[in-house]
VEXTOR-535708 format. One record per residue (C-alpha): residue in one letter; y, z, x. Coordinates in pm, whole numbers, plus 50000, padded with zeros to 5 digits. Layout:
N
aYZX ...
This chain:
330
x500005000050000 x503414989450101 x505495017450030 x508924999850149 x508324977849867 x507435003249617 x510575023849757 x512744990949759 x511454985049413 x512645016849242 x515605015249450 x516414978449315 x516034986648922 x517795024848963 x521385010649077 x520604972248920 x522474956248658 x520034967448356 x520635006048497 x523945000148449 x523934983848132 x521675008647957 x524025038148120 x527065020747924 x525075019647601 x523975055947598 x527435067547721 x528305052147312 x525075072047191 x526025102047371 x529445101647187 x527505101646851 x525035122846922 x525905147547243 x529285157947156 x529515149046726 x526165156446645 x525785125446446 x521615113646462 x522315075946517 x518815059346547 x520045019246555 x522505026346853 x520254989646945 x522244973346613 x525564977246762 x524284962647110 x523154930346930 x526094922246703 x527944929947046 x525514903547205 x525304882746938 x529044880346828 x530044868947188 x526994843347223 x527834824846859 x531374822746909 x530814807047252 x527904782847214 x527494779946836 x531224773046775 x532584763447141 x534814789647154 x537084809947457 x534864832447598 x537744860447540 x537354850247186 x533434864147179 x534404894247338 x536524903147074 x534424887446799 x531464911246957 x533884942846909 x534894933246547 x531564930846477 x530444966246620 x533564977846397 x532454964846092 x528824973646135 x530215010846224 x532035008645896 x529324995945688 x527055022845797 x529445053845794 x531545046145488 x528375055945263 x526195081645455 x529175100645672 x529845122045418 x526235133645333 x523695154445524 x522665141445907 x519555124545832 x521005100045620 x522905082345885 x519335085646088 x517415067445815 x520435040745768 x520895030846132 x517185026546212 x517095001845892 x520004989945950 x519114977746327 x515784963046233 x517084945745942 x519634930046173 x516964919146433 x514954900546141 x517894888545974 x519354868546341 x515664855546388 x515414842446054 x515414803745949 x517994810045686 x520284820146023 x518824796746257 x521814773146239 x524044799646380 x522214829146555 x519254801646677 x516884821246500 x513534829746670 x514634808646983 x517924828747021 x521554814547193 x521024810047592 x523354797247827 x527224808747706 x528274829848001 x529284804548291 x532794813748243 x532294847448303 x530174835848643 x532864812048745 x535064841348794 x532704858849026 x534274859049369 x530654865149518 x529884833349758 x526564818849657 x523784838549802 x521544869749839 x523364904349942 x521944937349994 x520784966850258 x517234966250400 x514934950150077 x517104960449822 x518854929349769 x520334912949510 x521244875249389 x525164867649410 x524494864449028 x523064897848966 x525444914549219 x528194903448972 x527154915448710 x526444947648863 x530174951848979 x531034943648626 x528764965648497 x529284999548681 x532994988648654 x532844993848317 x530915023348324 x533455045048526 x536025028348303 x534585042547966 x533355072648164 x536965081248247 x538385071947875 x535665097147739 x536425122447991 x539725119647846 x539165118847484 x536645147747508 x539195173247659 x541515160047417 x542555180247061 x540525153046934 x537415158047155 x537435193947057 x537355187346699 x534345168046741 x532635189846980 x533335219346706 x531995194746411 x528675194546651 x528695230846681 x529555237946335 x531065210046037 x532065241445782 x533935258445992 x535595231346123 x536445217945782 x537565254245689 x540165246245960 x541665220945752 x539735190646015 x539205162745785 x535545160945932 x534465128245716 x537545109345957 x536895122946266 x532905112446249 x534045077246110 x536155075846456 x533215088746669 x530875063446506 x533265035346561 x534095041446941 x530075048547034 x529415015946815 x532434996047029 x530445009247336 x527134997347251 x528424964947170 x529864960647498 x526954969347690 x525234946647417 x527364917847569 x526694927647933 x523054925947843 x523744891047682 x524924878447995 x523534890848232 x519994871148142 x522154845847979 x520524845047654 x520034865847352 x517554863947135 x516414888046808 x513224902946972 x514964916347265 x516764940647035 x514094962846908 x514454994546799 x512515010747075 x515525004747295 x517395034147092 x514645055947202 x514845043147519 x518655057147507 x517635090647420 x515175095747697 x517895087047903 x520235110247714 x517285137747751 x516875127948087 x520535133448228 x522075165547979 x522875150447664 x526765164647616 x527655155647942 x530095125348081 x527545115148360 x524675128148159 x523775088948080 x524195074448398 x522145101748576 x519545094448286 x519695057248353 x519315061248753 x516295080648687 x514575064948410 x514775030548584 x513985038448923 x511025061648800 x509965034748576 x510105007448846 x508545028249120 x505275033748854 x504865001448750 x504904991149151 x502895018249280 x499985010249024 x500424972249125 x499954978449427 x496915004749424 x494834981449229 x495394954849420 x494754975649744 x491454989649576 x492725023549490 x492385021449157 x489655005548982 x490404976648751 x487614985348517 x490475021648474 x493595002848437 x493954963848461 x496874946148587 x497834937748266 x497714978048104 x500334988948390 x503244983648185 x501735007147912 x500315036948173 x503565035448300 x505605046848003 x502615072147931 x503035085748289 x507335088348227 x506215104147865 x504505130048017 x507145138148239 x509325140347998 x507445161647793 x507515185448133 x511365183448166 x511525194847795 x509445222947806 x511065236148145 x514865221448143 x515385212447784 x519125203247851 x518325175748077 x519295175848494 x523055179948441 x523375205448153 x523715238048140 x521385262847987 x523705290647925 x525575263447743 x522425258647516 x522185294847429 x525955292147335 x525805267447136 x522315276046969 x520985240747101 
């Protein structure tokens, strides 16, 4: 076994574009969930109107790249809207039992023939992003330390990407020792009291529900372009779950809780699937026990179990604080 590679590996997929991406998406989640308390289950709905409304105005309708961006946030707004107008006001797991629908019924409705004309249906949008490549000021090429190296492409996107993330990092930062971030944290703790206060709760969860959805859809875009294609099945609801392992992971409540989360859960994830690649092909493990083809699956199963040990002995995640739990009765 060549444990440079399997090193180089992990290495590669915990600071890589996708780390990033996902980081940006649960940084939206964590605003929902960490800090208002709201149980949004379809945080993967707001990353594929975000994908979707950038890919369709640009290659379905020819339009400014600039224009999609925008197009990708109006449609994370309305989606926010749609979902929160009706459920915000009633008990939590309403808005759980919405958003999962709602995010799966948006994945079969873009791969449908009815929407085939527009979203591409099962076949999905590919190649709308050149513009956003044609800005890169990355020379053709391969760039990197040691074997962790990375396309000009990918290296991009990356900038872009972590870019982003310490932008929205900062802005939530911000908000979150705000007046308005502690009326949100105290709807978390406790919504009567804070509506005894004279909070109008109802608006302040509307507002958390539309920034987190604004954030998904962004790192719905990145996504987008980044593989330079979109397409319904890439968005499935597993992906939210994916979010809060990362969440769970990193301290959910905290600003860097995500990106520690994402760091981890990708390079842990790529390391296992290139350890096992490697032992079976070097003889260490049997392929009659696993088969190349069953590594993807044993490696989730091996990061479930360890997350099942981080729960039972640090329940609030690498970055959060436990004294902090018993505070807050988490």
């Amino acid at each position: 076994m060549d444990f440079s590679v399997i090193v180089s590996d992990a290495l590669r997929s915990g600071i890589g574009p996708i780390a990033a991406i996902y980081a940006l998406a649960a940084m939206g989640l964590n605003l929902h969930f960490g800090y208002t308390g709201l149980l949004n289950f379809g945080q993967v709905g707001f990353m594929l109107v975000g994908g979707y409304g950038l890919a369709i105005t640009v290659s379905t309708f020819d339009g400014p790249m600039w224009l999609g961006v925008l197009g990708g946030i109006a449609c994370a707004i309305v989606l926010a809207l749609l979902l929160g107008l009706p459920t915000l006001r009633l008990r939590a797991d309403y808005l759980a039992i919405t958003t999962i629908a709602a995010g799966e019924t948006l994945r079969l409705f873009y791969r449908s023939s009815w929407a085939e004309p527009v979203t591409g249906g099962v076949f999905g949008l590919q190649r709308f992003a050149n513009d956003f490549y044609a800005l890169s000021p990355i020379e053709p090429g391969t760039y990197g330390v040691w074997l962790v190296r990375f396309s000009s492409r990918d290296l991009w996107v990356m900038i872009v990407a972590w870019a982003l993330v310490l932008v929205v990092g900062s802005l939530l930062a911000l908000l979150i020792h705000s007046p308005w971030g502690r009326v949100i944290r105290s709807i978390r703790e406790d919504e009567v009291a804070a509506r005894s206060l004279g909070k109008n709760v109802y608006a302040y969860k509307m507002q958390s529900l539309v920034l987190g959805g604004v954030i998904g859809a962004v790192a719905g875009m990145m996504q987008a372009i980044q593989v330079q294609s979109v397409n319904p099945d890439n968005y499935d609801p597993a992906v939210t779950f994916f979010l809060y392992t990362l969440l769970v992971l990193g301290g959910a409540g905290r600003i860097l809780g995500p990106v520690v989360g994402s760091i981890l859960f990708w390079l842990v994830l790529s390391f296992l699937d290139s350890a096992l690649r490697q032992a079976i092909d070097a003889g260490y493990i049997s392929p009659d026990l696993i088969s190349t083809s069953e590594v993807g699956a044993v490696r989730f199963a091996l990061v479930g179990v360890a997350l099942i040990l981080l729960v039972a002995f640090r329940p609030q995640g690498v970055l959060g604080s436990r004294k902090e739990m018993v505070l807050s009765g988490r």
